[in-house]
Every structure is written in C-alpha cells, then in structure tokens.
MIDOSE-1310 file (N, C-alpha, C; in nm, 2 decimals, decimal comma, always signed):
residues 234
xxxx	-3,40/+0,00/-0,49/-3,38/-0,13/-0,54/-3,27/-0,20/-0,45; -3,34/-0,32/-0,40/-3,23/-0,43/-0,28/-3,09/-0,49/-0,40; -3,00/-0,45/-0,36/-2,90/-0,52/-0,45/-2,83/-0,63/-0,39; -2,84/-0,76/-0,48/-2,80/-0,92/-0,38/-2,64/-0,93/-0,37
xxxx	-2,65/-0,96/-0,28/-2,46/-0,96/-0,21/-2,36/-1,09/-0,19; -2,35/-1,15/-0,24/-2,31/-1,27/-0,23/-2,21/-1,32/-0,08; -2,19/-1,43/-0,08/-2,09/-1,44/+0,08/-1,97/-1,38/+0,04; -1,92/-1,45/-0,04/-1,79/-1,35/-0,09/-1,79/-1,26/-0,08
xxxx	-1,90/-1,16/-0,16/-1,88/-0,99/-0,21/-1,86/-0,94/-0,02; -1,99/-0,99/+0,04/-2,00/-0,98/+0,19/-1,85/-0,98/+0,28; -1,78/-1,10/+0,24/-1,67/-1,10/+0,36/-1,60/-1,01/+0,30; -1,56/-1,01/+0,19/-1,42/-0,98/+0,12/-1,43/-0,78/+0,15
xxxx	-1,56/-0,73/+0,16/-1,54/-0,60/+0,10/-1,71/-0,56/+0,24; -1,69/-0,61/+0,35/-1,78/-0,58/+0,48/-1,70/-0,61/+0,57; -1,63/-0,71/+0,57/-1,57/-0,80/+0,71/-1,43/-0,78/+0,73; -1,37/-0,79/+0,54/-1,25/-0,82/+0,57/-1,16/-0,70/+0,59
xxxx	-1,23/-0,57/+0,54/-1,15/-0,43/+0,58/-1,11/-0,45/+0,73; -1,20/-0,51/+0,77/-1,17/-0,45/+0,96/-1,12/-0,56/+1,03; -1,11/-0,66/+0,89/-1,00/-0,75/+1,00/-0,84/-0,71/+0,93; -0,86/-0,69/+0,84/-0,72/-0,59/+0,78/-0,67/-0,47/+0,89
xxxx	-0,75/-0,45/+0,93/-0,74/-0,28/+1,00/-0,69/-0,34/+1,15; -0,74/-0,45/+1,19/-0,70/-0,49/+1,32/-0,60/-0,54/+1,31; -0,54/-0,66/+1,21/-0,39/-0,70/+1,27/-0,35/-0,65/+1,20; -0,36/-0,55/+1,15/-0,26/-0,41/+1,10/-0,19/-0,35/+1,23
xxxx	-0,34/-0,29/+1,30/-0,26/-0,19/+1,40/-0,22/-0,30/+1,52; -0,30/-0,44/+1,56/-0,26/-0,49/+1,67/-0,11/-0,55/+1,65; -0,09/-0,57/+1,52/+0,02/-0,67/+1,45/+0,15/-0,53/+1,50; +0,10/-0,44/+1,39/+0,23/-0,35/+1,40/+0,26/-0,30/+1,61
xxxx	+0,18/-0,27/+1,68/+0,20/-0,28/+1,79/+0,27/-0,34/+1,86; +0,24/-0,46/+1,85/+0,28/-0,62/+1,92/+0,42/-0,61/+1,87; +0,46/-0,61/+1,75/+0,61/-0,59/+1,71/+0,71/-0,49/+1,75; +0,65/-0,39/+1,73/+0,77/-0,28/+1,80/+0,73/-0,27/+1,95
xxxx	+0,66/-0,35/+2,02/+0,68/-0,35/+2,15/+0,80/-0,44/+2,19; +0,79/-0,60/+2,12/+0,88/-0,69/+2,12/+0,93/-0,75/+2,04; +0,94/-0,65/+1,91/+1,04/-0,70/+1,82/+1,12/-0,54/+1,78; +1,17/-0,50/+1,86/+1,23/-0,31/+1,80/+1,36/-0,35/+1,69
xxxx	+1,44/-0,45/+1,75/+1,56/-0,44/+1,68/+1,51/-0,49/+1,51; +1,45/-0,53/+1,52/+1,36/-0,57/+1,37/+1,27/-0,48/+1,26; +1,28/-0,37/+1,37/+1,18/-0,27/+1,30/+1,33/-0,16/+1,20; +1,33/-0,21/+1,10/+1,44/-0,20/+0,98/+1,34/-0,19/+0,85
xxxx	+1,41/-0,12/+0,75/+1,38/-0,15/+0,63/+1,48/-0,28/+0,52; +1,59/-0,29/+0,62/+1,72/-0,41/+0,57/+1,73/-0,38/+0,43; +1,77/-0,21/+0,42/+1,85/-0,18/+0,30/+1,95/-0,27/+0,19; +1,93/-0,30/+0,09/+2,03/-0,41/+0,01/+2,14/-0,27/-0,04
xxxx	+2,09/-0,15/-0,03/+2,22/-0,05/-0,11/+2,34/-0,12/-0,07; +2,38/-0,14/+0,06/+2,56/-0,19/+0,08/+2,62/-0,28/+0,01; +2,48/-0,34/-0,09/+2,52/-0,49/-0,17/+2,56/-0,43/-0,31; +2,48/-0,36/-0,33/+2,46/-0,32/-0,50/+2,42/-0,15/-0,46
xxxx	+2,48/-0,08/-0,54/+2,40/+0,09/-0,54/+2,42/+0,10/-0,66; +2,41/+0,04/-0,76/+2,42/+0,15/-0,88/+2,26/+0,09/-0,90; +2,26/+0,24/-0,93/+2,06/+0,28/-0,96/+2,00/+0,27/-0,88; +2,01/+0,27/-0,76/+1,92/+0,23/-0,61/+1,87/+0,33/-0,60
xxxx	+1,96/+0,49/-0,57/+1,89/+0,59/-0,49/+1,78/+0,64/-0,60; +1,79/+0,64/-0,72/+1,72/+0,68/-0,84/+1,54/+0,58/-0,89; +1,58/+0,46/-0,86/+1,48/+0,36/-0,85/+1,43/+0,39/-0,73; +1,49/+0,37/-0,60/+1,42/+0,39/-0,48/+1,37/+0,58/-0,46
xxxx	+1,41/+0,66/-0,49/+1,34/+0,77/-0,47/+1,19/+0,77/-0,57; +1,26/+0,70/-0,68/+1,13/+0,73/-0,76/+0,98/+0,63/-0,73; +1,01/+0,49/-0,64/+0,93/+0,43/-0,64/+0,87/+0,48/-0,47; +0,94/+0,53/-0,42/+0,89/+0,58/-0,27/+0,77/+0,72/-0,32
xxxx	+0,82/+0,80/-0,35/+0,75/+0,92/-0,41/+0,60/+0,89/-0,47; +0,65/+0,79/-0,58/+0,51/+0,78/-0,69/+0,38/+0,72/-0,54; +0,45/+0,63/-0,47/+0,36/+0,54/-0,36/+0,28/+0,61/-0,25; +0,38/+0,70/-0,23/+0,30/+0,77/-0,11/+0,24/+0,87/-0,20
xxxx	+0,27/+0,88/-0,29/+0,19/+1,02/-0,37/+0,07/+0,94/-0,43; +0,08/+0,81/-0,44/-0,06/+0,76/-0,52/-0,15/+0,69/-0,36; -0,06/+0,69/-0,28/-0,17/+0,64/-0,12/-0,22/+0,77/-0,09; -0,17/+0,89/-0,09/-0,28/+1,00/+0,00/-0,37/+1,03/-0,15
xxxx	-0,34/+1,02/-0,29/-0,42/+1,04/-0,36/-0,60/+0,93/-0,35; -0,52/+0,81/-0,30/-0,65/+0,75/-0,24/-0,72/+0,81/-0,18; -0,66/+0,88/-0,05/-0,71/+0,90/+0,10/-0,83/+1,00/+0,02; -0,74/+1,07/-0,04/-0,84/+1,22/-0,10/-0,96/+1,19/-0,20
xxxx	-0,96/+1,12/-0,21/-1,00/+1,05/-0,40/-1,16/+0,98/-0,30; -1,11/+0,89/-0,20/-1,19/+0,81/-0,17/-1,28/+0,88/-0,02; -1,22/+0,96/+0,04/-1,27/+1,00/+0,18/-1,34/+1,11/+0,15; -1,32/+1,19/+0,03/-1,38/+1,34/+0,04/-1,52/+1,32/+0,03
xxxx	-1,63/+1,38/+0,08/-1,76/+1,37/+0,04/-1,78/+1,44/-0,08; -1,93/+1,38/-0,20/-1,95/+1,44/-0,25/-2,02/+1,56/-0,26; -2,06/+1,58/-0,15/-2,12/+1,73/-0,19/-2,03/+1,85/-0,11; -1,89/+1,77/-0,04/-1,76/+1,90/-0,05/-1,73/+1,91/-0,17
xxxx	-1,68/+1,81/-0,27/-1,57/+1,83/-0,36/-1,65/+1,91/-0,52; -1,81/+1,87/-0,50/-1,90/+1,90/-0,62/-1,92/+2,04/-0,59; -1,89/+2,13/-0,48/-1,85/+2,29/-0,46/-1,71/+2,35/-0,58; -1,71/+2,23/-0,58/-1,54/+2,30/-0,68/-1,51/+2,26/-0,84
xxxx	-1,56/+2,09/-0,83/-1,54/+2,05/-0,98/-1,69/+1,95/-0,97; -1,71/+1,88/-1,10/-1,79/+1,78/-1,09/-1,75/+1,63/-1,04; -1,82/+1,54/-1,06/-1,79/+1,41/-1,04/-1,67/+1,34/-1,19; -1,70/+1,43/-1,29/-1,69/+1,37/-1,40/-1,51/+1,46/-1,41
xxxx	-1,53/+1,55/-1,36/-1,39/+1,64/-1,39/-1,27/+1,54/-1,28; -1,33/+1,52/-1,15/-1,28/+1,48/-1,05/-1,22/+1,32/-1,11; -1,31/+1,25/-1,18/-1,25/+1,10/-1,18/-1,12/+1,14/-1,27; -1,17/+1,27/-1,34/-1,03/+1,26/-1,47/-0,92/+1,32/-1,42
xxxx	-0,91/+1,39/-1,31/-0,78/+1,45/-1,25/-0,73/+1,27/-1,13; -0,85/+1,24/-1,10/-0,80/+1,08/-1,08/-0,70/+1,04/-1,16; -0,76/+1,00/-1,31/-0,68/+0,88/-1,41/-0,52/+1,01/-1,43; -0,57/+1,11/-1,44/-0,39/+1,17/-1,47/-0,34/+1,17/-1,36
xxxx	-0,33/+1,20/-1,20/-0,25/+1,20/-1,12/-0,22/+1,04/-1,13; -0,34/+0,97/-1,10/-0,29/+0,78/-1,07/-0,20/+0,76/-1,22; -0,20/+0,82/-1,31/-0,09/+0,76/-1,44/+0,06/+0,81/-1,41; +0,06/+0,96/-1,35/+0,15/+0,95/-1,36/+0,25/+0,92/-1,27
xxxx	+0,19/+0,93/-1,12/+0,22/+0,87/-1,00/+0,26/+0,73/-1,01; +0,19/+0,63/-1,08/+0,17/+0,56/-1,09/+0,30/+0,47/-1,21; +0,30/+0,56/-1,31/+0,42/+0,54/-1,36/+0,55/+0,56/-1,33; +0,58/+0,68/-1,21/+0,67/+0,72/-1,16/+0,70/+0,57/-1,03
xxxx	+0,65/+0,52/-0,95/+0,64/+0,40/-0,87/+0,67/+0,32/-0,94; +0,59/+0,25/-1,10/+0,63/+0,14/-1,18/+0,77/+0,13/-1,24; +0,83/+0,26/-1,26/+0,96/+0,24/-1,30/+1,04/+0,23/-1,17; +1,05/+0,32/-1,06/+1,18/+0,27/-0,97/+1,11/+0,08/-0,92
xxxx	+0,99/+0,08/-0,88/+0,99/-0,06/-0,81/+1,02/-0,18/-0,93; +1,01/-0,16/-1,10/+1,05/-0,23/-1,18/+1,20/-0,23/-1,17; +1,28/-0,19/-1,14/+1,42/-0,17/-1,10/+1,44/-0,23/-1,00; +1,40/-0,26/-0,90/+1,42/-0,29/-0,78/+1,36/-0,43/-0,73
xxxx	+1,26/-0,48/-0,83/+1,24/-0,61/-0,87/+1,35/-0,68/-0,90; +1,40/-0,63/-1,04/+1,49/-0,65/-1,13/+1,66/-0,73/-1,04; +1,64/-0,60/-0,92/+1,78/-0,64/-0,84/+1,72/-0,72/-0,76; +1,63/-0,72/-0,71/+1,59/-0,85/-0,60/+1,59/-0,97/-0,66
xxxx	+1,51/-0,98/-0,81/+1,55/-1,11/-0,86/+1,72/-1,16/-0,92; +1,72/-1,09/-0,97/+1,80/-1,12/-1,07/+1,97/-1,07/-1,04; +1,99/-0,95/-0,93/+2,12/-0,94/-0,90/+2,17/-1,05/-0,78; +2,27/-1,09/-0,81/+2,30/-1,21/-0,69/+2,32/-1,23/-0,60
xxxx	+2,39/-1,09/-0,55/+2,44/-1,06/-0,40/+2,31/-0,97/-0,33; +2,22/-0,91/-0,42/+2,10/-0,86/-0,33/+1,99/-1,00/-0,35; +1,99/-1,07/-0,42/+1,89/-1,19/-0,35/+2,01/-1,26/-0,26; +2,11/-1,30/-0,24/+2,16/-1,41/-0,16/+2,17/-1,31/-0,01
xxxx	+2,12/-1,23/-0,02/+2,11/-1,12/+0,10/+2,03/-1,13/+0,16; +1,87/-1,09/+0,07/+1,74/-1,08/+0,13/+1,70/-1,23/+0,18; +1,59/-1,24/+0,19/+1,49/-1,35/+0,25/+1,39/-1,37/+0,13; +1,30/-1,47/+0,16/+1,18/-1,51/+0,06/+1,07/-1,42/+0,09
xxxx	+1,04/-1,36/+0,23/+0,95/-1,25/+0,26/+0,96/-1,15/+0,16; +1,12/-1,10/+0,14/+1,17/-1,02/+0,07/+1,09/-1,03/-0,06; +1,14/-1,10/-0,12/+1,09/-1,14/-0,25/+0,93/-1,13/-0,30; +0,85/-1,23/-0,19/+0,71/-1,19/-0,18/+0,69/-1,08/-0,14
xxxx	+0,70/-0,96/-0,08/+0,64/-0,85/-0,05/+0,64/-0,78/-0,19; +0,74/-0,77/-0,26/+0,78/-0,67/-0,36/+0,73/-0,72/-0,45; +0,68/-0,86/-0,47/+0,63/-0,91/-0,62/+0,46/-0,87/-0,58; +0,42/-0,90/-0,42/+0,29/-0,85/-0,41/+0,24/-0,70/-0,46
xxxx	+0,39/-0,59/-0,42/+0,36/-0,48/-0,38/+0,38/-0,47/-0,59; +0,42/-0,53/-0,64/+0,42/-0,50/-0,84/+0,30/-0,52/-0,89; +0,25/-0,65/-0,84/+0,10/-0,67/-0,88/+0,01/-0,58/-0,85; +0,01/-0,51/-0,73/-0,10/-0,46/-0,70/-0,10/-0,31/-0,75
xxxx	+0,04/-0,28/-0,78/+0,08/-0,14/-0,88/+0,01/-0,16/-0,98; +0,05/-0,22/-1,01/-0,02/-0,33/-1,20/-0,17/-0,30/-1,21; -0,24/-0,38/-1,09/-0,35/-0,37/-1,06/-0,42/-0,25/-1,12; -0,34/-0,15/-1,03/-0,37/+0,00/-0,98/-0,38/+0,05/-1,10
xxxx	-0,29/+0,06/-1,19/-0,28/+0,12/-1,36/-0,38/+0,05/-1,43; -0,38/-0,06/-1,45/-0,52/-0,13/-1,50/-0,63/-0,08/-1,49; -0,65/-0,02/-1,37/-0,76/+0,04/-1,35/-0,79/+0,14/-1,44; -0,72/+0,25/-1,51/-0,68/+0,39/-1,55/-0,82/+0,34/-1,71
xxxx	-0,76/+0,24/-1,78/-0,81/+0,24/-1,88/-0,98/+0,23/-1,88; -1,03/+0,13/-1,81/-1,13/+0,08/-1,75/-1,24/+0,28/-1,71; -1,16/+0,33/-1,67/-1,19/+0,45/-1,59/-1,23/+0,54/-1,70; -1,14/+0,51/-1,80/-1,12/+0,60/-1,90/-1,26/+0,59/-2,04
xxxx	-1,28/+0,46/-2,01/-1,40/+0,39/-2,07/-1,57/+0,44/-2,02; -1,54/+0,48/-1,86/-1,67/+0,50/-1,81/-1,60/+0,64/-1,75; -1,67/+0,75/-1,85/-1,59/+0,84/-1,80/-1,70/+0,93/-1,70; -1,77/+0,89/-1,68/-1,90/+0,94/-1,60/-1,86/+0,96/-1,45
xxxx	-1,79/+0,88/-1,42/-1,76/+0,88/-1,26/-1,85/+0,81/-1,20; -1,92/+0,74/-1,23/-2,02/+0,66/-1,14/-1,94/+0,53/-1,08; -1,85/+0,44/-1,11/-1,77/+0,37/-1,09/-1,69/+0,45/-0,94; -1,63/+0,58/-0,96/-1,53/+0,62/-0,86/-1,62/+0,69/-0,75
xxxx	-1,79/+0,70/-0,76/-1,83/+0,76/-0,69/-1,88/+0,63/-0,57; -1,93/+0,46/-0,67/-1,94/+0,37/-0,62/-1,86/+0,31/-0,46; -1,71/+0,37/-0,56/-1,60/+0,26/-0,44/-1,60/+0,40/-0,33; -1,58/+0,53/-0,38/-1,61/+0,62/-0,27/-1,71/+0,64/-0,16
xxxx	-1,82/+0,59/-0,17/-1,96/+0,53/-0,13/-1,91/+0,43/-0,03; -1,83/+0,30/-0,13/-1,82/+0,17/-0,01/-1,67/+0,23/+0,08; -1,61/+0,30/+0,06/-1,47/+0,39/+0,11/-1,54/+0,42/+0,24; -1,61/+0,51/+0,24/-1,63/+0,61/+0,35/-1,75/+0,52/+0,42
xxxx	-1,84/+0,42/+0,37/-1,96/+0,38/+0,49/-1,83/+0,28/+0,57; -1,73/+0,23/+0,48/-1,65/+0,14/+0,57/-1,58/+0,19/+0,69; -1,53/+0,36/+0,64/-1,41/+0,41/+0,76/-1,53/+0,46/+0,91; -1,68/+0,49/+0,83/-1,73/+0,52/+0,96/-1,82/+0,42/+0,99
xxxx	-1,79/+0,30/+1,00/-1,93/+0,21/+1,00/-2,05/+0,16/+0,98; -2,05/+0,21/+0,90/-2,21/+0,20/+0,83/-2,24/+0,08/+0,72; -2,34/+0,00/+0,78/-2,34/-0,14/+0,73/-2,38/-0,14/+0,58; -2,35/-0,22/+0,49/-2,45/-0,20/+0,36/-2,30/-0,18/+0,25
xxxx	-2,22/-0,16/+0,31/-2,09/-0,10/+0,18/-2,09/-0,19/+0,08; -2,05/-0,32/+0,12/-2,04/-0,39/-0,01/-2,15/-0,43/-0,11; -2,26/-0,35/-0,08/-2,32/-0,36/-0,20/-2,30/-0,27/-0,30; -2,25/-0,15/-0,24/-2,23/-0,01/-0,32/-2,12/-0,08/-0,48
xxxx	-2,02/-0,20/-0,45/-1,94/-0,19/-0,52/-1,98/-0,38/-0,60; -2,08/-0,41/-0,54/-2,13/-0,56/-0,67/-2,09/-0,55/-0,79; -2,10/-0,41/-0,86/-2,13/-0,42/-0,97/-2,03/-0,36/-1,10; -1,89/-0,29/-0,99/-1,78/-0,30/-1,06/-1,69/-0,36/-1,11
xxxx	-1,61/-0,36/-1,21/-1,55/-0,42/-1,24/-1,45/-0,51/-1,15; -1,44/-0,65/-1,22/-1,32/-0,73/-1,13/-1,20/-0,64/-1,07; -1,16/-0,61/-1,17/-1,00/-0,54/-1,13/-0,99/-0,45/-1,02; -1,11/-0,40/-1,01/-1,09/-0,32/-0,88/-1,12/-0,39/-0,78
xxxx	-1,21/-0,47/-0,78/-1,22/-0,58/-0,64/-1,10/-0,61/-0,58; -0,98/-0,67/-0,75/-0,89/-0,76/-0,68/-0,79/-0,63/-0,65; -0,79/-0,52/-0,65/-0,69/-0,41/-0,64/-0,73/-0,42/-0,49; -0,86/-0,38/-0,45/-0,88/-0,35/-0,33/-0,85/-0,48/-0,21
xxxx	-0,90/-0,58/-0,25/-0,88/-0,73/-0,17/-0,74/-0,71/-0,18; -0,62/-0,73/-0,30/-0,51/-0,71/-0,25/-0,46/-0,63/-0,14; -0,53/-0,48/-0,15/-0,45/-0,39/-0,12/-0,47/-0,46/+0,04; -0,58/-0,47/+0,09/-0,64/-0,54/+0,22/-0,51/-0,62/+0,31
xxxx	-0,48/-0,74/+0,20/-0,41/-0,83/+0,19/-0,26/-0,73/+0,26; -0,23/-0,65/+0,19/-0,11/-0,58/+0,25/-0,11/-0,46/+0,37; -0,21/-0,47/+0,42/-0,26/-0,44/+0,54/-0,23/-0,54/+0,65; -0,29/-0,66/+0,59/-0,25/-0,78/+0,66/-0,12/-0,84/+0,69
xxxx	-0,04/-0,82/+0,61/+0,05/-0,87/+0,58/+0,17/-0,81/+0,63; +0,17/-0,65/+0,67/+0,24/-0,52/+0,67/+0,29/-0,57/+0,81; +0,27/-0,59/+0,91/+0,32/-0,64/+1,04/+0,45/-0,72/+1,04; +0,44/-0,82/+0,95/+0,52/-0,88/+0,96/+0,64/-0,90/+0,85
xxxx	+0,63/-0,77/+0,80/+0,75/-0,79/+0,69/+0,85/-0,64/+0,73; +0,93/-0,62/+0,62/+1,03/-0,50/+0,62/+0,95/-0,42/+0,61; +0,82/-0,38/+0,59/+0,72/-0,26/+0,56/+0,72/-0,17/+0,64; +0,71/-0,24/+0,76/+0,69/-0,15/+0,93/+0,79/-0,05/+0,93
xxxx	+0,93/-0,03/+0,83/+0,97/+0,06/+0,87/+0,90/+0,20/+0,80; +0,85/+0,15/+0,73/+0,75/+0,33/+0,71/+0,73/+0,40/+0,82; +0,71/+0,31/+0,93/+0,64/+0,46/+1,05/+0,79/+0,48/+1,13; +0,91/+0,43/+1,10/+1,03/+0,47/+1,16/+1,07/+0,63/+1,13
xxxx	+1,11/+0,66/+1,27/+1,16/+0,76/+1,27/+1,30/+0,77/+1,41; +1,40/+0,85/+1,40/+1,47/+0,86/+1,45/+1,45/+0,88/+1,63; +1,36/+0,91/+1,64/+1,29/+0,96/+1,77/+1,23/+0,83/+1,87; +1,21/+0,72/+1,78/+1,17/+0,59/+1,80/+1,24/+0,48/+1,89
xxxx	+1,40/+0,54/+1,84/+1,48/+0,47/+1,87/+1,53/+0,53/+2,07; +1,50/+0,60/+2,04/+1,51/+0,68/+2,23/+1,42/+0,55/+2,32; +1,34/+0,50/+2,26/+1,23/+0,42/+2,36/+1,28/+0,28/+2,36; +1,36/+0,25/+2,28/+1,40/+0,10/+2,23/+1,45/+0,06/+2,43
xxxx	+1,40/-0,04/+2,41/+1,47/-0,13/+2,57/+1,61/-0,20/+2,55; +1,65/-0,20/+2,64/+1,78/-0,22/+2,62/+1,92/-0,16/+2,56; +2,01/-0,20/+2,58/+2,13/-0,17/+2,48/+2,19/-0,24/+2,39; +2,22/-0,14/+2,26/+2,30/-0,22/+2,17/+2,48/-0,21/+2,20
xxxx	+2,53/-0,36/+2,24/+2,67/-0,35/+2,24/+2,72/-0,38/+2,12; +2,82/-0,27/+2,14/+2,93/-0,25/+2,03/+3,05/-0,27/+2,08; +3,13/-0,41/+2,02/+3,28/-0,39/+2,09/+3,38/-0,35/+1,96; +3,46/-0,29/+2,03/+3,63/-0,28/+1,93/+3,68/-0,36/+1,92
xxxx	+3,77/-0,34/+1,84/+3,83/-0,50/+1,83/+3,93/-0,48/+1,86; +3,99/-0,54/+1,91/+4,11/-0,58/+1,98/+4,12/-0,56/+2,17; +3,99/-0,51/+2,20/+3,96/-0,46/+2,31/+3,90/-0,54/+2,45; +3,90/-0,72/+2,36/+3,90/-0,82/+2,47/+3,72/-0,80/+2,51
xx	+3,66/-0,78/+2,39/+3,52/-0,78/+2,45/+3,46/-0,69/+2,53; +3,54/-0,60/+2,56/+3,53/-0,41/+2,64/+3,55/-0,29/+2,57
C-alpha cells in the first residue's frame, strides 16, 4: 500500500535530517577552526553554586543516558534485537529507562532553568542565546516524556518500530523514510523536528563544548596572555 506524504511530512522528516547533519558538522568545524577561544561551556557556577553541581550532574547524566538510549533504541535492527526480547518487551524497557532518565535530566535542567531565569546575577551574566538554548533544550525534554504515556497506550511497539524504520533508512540513505512515520502521533514529529532543530542550532551556541576535551586545547593557535599585576604589562 503507497502511503501519501505530504511536502511538509517530505521536508521536515527526508530533507531536513541532512540538512541538520550538515551544519551540524560543517558549523561545529568552521567554529573551532576560527572560533577556539569560544569553544566554552561559560559556566555561571562562580555566580551562584548552591545546587549547581547536584542539578548539573543530575541533568548531564539523565541526557547523555537518554541520547545513547536513542542511538540503541533507534539504530538496532529488528531482527538483531528480536534474538533476545520481542518488539513489545523492547518498547517497555524503552518507556522505563526514557522515565527514568528522563526524570533524572527534568529535575537537574528544572533547576537550572529556575537559575537562569529567575537568579539575578546568573541571568545578568548569561546572554539571550543562553536563555533560548535551555528553554529549547526543556521543551524538548517535555516533549520526550510526553511521549512515555502515548507509548504506554500502544503497547504493541508498532509506533517504536515505525520511527526505527524512518531512524535507520535516514542514517544509511534510503529514500522513502518519511513515510514510515505519517502516521504517528504529533508529539513525536515535534520531538523529532525539534530535536533536528538543535542539531541546527548546536554550532552556534555554548553546546559545542560537549566535544571539549583537555587535549583540544594543545591545537588552539596562538597565545593566551596573562599579565601580573603590578608587572607593567610583562
């Protein structure tokens, strides 16, 4: 059966992954070639620490624990993972890791909202990027949990087998993906178009420092001067 695709369904979930995926990697490139001294996370802890490391460990943890839960959730083939459990066992170790991962990220980044808006010396600190990255990156948590109930409704797995279907023809090419997912629910369209969105958007904000590492900084061009004080600028 031909399933009809609309222009929208077409860009948003055929076209727009791989324009996500390009000024992702060409964006993040381009910057740490000629923007290094920028490649920061611009920590607010020196402004405010009470409850930082507690909110930020707990919201770093749940994120990277609920992003490779994608990777695995959505990349594995079905007839690897259907060696071990079914489709139906599989979406339900989905909805419990994504709840509780999920919860674990919604409480430290709800904390950390909380100080970007509302503490004075960490918003008269940050920037407006600031502020939009972290209300995008709430929503789309939001999103993500929203999903759980929805899932929990169709407990068959045909939903998680759908977006895994349009997952994997997207990472290897294969044309036709956005039809696999016409027919799910909204919330996940807008989970995934967001997520897209911060692919897009990941270049140009504090985000880039995810791929920092200490080792990074050996390549940086140039020097950073540091003078003493009292030392006449030497």
């Amino acid at each position: 059966m031909t399933v009809q695709v609309g222009f929208f369904q077409q860009f948003f979930f055929e076209y727009y992954p791989y324009i996500a995926a390009t000024i992702f990697v060409v964006g993040s490139l381009l910057r740490f070639n000629y923007a290094q001294y920028g490649w920061k996370s611009g920590s607010s802890q020196f402004v405010s620490k009470r409850g930082m490391r507690v909110a930020s460990n707990f919201f770093h943890v749940g994120i990277l624990l609920l992003f490779l839960g994608h990777l695995v959730g959505l990349l594995t083939p079905e007839s690897l993972y259907t060696l071990v459990i079914s489709v139906h066992h599989k979406q339900m170790m989905a909805m419990i890791a994504g709840g509780v991962f999920g919860t674990f990220a919604f409480i430290g980044l709800t904390f950390l909202v909380f100080r970007r808006l509302f503490v004075t010396r960490v918003r008269t600190t940050g920037s407006w990027m600031d502020i939009f990255i972290i209300l995008l990156l709430y929503v789309q948590l939001m999103l993500g949990l929203a999903t759980i109930p929805l899932s929990a409704i169709h407990s068959s797995g045909t939903e998680m087998e759908a977006l895994a279907y349009w997952a994997q023809h997207i990472v290897t090419f294969r044309a036709g993906a956005a039809a696999f997912i016409v027919n799910v629910p909204m919330v996940f369209k807008l989970h995934i178009i967001l997520g897209l969105t911060i692919f897009v958007i990941f270049p140009f904000t504090r985000l880039v420092h995810i791929f920092s590492a200490p080792v990074l900084y050996v390549t940086r061009v140039g020097y950073q001067i540091v003078r003493r004080r009292g030392s006449g600028g030497y």
